[in-house]
C-alpha positions in Angstrom: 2.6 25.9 -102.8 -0.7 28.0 -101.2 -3.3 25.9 -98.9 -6.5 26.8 -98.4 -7.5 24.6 -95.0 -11.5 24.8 -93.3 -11.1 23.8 -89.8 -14.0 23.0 -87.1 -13.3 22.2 -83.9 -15.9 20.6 -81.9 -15.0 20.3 -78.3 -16.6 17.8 -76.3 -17.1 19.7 -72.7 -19.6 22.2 -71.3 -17.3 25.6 -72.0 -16.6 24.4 -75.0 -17.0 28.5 -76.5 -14.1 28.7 -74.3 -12.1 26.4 -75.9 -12.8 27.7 -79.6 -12.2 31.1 -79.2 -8.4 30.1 -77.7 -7.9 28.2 -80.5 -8.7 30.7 -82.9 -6.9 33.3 -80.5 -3.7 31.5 -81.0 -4.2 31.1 -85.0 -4.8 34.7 -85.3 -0.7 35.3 -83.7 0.5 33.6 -87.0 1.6 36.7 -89.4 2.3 33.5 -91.8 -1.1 33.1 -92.0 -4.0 34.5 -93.0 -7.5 33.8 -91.0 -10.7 34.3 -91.6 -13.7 32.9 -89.4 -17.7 32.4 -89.6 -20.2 30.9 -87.9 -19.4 27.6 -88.6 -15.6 27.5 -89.4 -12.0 28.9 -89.9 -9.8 29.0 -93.0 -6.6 29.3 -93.1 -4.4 30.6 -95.8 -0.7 29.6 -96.7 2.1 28.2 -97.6 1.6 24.2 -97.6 4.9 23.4 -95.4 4.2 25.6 -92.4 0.4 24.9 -92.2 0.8 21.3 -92.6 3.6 20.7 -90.8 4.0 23.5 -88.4 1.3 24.9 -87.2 -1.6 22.0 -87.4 0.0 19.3 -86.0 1.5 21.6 -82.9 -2.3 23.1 -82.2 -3.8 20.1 -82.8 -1.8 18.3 -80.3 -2.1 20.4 -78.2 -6.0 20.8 -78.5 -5.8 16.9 -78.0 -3.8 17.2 -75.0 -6.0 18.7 -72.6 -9.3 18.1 -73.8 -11.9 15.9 -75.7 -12.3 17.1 -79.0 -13.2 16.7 -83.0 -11.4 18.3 -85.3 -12.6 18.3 -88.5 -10.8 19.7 -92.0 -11.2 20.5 -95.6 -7.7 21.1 -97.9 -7.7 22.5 -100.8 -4.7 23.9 -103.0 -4.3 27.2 -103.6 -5.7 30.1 -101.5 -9.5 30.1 -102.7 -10.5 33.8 -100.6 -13.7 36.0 -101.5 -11.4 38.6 -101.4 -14.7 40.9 -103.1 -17.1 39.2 -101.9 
C-alpha cells in the first residue's frame, strides 16, 4: 500500500534552519522514497511498511535524541502528488 505523509518539523533552538535542512538532507538519500519540499513542509511518498516503520521512527528518534523538537504529521493513503501541477 502507497503513503502520502506531510511532515514539519519545528525545532525548538536558535539554529533551528540548521536542524531542518539535515533532516531533509537525510530524507532526500532514501531512493525508496520520493520527497518533495515547500515552504512550510515535506511529503513523502511510499510504500506504507518502510515509511511507517522504517524510516519515521529511526529519523524521528533520532531528531528526539539530540534536540528539542515538534514534529508534526499528516497521513494519507495513496500517493496524492501534483505531478502536473
Amino acid at each position: 500500500m502507497k503513503v502520502t505523509v506531510e511532515i514539519s518539523l519545528y525545532p525548538l533552538h536558535d539554529g533551528s534552519e540548521a536542524s531542518v535542512l539535515a533532516f531533509l538532507e537525510k530524507l532526500n538519500k532514501y531512493p525508496e522514497i520520493v520527497v518533495e519540499t515547500n515552504g512550510l513542509s515535506t511529503q513523502i511518498f511510499g510504500d506504507y511498511d518502510f515509511v511507517m516503520k522504517e524510516l519515521l521512527p529511526v529519523r524521528i528518534q533520532e531528531v528526539f535524541e539530540n534536540e528539542r523538537a515538534v514534529v508534526v504529521m499528516k497521513l494519507a493513503q495513496g500517493h496524492l502528488r501534483y505531478e502536473n501541477a
